[in-house]
PyMOL commands that place a pseudoatom at each C-alpha (Angstrom):
pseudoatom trace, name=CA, resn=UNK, resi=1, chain=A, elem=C, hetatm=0, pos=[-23.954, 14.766, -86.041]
pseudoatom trace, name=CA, resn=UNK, resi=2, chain=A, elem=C, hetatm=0, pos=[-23.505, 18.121, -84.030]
pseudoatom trace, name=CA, resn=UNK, resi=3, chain=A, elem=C, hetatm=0, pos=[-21.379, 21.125, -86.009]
pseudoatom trace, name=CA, resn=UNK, resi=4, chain=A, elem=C, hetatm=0, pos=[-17.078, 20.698, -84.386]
pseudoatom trace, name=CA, resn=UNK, resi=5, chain=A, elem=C, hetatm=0, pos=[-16.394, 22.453, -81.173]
pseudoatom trace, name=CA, resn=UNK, resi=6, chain=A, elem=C, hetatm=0, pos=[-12.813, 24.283, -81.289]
pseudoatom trace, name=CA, resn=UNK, resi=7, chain=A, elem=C, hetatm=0, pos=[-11.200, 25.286, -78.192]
pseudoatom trace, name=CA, resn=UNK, resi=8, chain=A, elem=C, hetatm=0, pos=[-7.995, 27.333, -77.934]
pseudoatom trace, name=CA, resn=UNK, resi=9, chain=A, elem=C, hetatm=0, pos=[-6.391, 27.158, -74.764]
pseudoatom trace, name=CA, resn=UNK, resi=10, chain=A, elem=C, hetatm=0, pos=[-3.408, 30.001, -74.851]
pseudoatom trace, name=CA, resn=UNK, resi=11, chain=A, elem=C, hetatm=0, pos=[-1.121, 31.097, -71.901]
pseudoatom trace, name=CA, resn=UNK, resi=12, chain=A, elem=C, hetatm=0, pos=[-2.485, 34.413, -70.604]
pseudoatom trace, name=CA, resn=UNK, resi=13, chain=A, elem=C, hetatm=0, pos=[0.980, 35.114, -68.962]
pseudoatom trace, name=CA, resn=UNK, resi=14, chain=A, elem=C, hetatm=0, pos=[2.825, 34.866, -71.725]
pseudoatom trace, name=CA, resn=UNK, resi=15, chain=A, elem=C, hetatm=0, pos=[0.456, 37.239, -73.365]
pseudoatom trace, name=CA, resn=UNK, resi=16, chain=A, elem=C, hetatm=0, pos=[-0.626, 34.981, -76.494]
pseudoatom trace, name=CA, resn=UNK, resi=17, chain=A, elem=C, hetatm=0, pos=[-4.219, 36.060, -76.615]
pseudoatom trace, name=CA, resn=UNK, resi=18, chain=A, elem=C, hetatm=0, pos=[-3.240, 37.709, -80.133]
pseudoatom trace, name=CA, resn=UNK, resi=19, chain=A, elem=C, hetatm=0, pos=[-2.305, 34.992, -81.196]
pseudoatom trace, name=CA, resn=UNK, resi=20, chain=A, elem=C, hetatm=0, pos=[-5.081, 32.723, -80.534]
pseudoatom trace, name=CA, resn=UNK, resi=21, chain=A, elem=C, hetatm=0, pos=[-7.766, 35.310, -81.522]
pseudoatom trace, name=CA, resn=UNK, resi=22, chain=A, elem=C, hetatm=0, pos=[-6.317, 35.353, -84.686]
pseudoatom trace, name=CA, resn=UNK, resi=23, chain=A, elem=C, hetatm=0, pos=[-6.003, 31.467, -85.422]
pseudoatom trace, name=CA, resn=UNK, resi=24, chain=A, elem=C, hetatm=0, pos=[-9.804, 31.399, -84.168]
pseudoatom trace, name=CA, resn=UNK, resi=25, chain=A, elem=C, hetatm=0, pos=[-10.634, 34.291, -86.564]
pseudoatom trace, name=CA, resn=UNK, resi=26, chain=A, elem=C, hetatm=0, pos=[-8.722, 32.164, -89.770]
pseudoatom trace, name=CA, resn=UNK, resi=27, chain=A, elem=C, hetatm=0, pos=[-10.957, 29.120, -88.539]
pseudoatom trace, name=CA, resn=UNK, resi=28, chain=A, elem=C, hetatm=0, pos=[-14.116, 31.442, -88.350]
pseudoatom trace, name=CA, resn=UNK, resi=29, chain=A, elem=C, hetatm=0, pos=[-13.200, 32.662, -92.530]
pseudoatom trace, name=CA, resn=UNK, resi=30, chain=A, elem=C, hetatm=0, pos=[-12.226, 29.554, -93.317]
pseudoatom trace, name=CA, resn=UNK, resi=31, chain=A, elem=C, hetatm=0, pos=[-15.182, 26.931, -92.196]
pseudoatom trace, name=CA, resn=UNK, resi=32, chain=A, elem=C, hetatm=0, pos=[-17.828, 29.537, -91.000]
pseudoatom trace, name=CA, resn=UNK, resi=33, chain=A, elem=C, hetatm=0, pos=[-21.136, 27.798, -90.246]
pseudoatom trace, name=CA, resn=UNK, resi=34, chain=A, elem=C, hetatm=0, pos=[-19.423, 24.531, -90.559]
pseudoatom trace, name=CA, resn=UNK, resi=35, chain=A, elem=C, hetatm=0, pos=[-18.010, 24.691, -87.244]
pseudoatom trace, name=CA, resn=UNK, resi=36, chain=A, elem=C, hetatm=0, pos=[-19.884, 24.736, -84.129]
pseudoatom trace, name=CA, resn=UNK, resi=37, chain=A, elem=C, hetatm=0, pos=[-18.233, 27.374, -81.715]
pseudoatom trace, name=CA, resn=UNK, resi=38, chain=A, elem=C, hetatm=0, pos=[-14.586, 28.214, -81.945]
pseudoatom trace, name=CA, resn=UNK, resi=39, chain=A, elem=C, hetatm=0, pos=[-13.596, 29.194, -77.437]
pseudoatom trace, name=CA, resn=UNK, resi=40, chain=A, elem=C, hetatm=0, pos=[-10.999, 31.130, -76.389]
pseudoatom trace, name=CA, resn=UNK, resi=41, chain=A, elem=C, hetatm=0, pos=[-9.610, 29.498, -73.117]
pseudoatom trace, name=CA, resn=UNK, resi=42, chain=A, elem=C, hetatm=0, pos=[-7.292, 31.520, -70.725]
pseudoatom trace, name=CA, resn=UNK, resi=43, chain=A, elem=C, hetatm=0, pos=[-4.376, 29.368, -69.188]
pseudoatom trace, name=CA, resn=UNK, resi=44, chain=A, elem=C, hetatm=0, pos=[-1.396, 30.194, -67.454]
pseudoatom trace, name=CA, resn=UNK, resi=45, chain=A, elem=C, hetatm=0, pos=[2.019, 28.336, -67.910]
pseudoatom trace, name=CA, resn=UNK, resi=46, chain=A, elem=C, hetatm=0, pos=[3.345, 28.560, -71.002]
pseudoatom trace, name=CA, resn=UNK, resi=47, chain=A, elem=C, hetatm=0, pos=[0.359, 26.367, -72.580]
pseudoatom trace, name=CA, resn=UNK, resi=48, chain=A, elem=C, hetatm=0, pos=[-1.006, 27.031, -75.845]
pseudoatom trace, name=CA, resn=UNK, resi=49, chain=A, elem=C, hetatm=0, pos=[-2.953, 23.686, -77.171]
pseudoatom trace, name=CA, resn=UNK, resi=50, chain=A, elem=C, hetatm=0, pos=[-6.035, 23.255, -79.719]
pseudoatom trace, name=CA, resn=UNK, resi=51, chain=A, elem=C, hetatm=0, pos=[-9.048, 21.058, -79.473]
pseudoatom trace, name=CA, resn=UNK, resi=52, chain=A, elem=C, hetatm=0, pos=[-11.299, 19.858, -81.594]
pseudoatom trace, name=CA, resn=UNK, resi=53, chain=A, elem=C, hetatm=0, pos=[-14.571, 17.812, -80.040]
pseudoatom trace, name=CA, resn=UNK, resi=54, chain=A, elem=C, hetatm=0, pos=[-12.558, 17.430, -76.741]
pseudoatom trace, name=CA, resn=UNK, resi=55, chain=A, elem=C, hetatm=0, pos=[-9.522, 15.909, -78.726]
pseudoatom trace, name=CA, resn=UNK, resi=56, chain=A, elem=C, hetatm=0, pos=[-5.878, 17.701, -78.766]
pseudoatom trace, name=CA, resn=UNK, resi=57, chain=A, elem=C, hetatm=0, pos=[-4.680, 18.118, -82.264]
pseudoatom trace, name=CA, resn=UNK, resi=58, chain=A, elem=C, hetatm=0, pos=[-1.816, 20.377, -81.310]
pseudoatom trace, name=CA, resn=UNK, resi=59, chain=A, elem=C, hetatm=0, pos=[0.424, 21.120, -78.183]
pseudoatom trace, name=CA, resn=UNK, resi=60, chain=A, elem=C, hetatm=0, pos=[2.768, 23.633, -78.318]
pseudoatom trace, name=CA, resn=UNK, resi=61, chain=A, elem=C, hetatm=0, pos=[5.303, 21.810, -76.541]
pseudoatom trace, name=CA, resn=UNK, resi=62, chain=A, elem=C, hetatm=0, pos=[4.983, 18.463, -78.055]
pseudoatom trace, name=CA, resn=UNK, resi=63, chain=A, elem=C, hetatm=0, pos=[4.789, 20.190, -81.513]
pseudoatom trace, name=CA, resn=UNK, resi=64, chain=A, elem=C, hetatm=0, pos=[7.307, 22.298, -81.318]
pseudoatom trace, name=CA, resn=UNK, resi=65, chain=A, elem=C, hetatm=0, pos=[5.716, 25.937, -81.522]
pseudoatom trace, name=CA, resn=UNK, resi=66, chain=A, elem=C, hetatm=0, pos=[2.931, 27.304, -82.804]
pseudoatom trace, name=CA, resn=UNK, resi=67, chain=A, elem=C, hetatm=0, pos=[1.349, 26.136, -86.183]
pseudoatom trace, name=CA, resn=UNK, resi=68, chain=A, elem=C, hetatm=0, pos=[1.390, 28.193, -89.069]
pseudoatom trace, name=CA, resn=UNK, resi=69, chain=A, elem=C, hetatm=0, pos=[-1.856, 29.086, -90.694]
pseudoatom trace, name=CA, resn=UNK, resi=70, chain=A, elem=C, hetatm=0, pos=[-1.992, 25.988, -93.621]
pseudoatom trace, name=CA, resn=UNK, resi=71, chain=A, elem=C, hetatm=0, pos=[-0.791, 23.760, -90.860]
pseudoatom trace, name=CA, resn=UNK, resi=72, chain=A, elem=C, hetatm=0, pos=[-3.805, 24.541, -88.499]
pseudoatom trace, name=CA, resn=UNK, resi=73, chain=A, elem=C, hetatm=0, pos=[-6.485, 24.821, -91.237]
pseudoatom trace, name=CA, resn=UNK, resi=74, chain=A, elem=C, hetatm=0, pos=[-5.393, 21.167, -92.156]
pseudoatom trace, name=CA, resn=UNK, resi=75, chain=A, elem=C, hetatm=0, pos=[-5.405, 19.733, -88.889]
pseudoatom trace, name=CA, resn=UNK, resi=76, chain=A, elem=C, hetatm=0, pos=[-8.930, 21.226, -87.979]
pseudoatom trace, name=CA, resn=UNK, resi=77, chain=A, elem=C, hetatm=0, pos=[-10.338, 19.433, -91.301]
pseudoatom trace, name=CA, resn=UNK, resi=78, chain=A, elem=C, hetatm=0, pos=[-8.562, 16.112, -90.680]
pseudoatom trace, name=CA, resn=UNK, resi=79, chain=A, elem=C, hetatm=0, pos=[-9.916, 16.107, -87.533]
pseudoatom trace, name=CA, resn=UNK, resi=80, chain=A, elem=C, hetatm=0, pos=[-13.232, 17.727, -88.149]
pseudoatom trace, name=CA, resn=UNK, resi=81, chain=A, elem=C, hetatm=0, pos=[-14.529, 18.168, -91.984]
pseudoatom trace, name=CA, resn=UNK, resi=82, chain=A, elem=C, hetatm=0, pos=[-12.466, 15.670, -93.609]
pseudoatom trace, name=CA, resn=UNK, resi=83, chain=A, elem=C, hetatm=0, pos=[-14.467, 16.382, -97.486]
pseudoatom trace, name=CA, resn=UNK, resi=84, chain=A, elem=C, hetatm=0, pos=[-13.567, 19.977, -96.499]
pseudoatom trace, name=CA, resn=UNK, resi=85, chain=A, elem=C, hetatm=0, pos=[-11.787, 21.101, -99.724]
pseudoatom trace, name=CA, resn=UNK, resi=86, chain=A, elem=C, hetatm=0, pos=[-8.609, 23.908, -98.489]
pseudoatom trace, name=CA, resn=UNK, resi=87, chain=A, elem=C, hetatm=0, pos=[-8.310, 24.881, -102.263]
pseudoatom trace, name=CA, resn=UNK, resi=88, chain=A, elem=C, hetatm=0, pos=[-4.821, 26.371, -102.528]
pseudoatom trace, name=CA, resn=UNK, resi=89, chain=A, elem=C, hetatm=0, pos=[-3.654, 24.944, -99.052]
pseudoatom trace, name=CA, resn=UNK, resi=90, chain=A, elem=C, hetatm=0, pos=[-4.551, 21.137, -100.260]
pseudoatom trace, name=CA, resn=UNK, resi=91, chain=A, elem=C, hetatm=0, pos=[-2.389, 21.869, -104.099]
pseudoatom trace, name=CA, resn=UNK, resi=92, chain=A, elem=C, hetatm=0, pos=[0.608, 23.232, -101.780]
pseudoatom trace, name=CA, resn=UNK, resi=93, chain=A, elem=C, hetatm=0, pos=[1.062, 19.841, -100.092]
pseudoatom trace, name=CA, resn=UNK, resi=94, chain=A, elem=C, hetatm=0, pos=[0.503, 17.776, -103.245]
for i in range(1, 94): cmd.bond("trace and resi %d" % i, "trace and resi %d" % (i + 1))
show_as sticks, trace
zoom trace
């Protein structure tokens, strides 16, 4: 089994590049070598979503934002590395 592909896919217009660079730097600390790329994608629109393998996990329209930093390390483990242990972020939600 290949090593999870993120992609980002932020709105360029609305000038969230920030934003997504520093979600795909917490996924970089968080799962390093676990994961197999983590991609920046430029958009236009108003779009901001996140992939994992080809699969949305989050839309910021359907979801209602942006998620915050526990919220997107969880959904890139359920998704991707479900033994992954989140330490701190897993006891928060118990």
């Amino acid at each position: 089994m290949s090593a999870p592909r993120i992609a980002i896919t932020y709105c360029t217009q609305c000038n969230w590049l920030l934003r997504a660079s520093w979600m795909a730097s917490e996924l970089l600390s968080t799962f390093g070598a676990e994961l197999g790329s983590v991609t920046l994608v430029p958009g236009t629109g108003g779009v901001f979503h996140i992939d994992v393998d080809g699969t949305q996990v989050w839309e910021r329209t359907r979801d209602g934002g942006f998620p915050d930093v526990v919220t997107l390390k969880r959904l890139i483990r359920d998704a991707a590395l479900p033994d992954w242990d989140l330490g701190h972020a897993d006891r928060a939600s118990e």
